[in-house]
C-alpha positions, 0 to 999 in steps of 0.5 A: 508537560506533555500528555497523549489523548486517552486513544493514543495511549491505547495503541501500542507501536507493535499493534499500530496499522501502517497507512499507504495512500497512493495514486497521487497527481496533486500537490494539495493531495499530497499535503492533505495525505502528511496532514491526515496521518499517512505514512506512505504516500504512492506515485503510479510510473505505469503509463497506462494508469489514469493516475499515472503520473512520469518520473519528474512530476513524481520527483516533485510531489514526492519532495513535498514529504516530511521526513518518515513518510516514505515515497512508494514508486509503483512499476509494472513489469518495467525495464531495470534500468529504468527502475534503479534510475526512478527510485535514485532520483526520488529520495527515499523511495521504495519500489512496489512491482504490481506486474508480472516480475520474477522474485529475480526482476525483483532482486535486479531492480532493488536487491542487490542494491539493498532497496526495500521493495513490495510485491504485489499479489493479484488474489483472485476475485470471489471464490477463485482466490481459494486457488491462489497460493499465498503461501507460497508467493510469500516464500518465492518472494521472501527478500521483499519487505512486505507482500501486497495484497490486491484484486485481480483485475483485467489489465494492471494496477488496482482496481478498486474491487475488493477479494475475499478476505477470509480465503486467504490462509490462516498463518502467513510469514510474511508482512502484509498490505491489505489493498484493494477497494478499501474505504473507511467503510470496510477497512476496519473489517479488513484488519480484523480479519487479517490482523491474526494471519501475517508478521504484520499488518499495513493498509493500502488506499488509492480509489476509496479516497477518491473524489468519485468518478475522478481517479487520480484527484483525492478528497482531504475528508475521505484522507481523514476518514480512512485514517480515523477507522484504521486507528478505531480498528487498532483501539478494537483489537488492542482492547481485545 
């Protein structure tokens, strides 16, 4: 007979937060991302990148992924063409433009060929982020799958900084991704206060799971512990 733990069965599959971990460079990080529960795992294509890693190398982490867990291409304001060839050589993959693409670059790259993508939005740090429009961000880019959410930082690319939470609005018809300068430390507070405010709600890791001082290399326990506190966030807000 088959039987849950009592924590599984508290979690519904509406209610259950997405994992995104990106910035991958090794094959061990990768395995220890699947084994951790992660249902998306992120390679950075932007040379300028300390994780940066080129498309071949991305092609062979990525084909180290069980079936549903989804490969997350990331580009920076990078030509079409080269888009459409990266995502067709990694099987499955979906794109994530954290550049400056236009809702049109988006639609070019991934659009017309039906291939789900996430836009980053760059939310200004401290109150600055008041000025930034989400709402209409979502609505110019509304063919995307989802809209991610990161600190803006000089230059492109997360930045291990985190924005003010509770600045952005209070309705937003979109799916988010709560990025920037997540850790298992904050990230249950992250959920709970944009839970309430999107369609649905995912988390997108990179620096917090980090060995510190070295970008681009994971640390197995920091995978754990990220994903032990996103799913304590779901229990809490199941329970509620």
């Amino acid at each position: 007979m088959i039987t849950t733990s009592p924590s599984a069965q508290l979690v519904s599959p509406a209610s259950r937060t997405r994992i995104k971990m990106c910035g991958f460079t090794r094959e061990r990080d990768v395995d220890a991302a699947v084994a951790a529960g992660a249902d998306a795992v992120g390679f950075v294509l932007y040379a300028k990148s300390p994780r940066y890693v080129p498309l071949e190398r991305a092609a062979e982490l990525a084909r180290r992924l069980p079936p549903f867990v989804t490969p997350v291409l990331l580009f920076v304001n990078e030509d079409t063409a080269k888009i459409r060839a990266a995502c067709a050589g990694v099987t499955g993959a979906i794109a994530q433009f954290h550049g400056d693409e236009s809702p049109q670059d988006c639609w070019a790259a991934c659009g017309s060929e039906a291939r789900p993508y996430l836009r980053a939005a760059r939310i200004p740090l401290g109150d600055a982020g008041r000025g930034f429009d989400l709402l209409k961000f979502a609505q110019d880019y509304s063919q995307a799958q989802a809209i991610l959410l990161d600190a803006h930082i000089d230059g492109f690319g997360g930045g291990g900084q985190t924005f003010t939470w509770s600045l952005l609005p209070p309705n937003v018809d979109a799916h988010l991704v709560l990025s920037g300068g997540l850790t298992a430390a904050n990230v249950i507070d992250g959920i709970r206060a944009l839970r309430p405010r999107c369609k649905s709600l995912a988390v997108d890791v990179s620096s917090g799971i980090e060995v510190p001082g070295h970008k681009g290399i994971k640390d197995a326990d920091r995978m754990s512990e990220f994903v032990t506190a996103v799913r304590q966030a779901d229990q809490l807000l199941c329970n509620k």
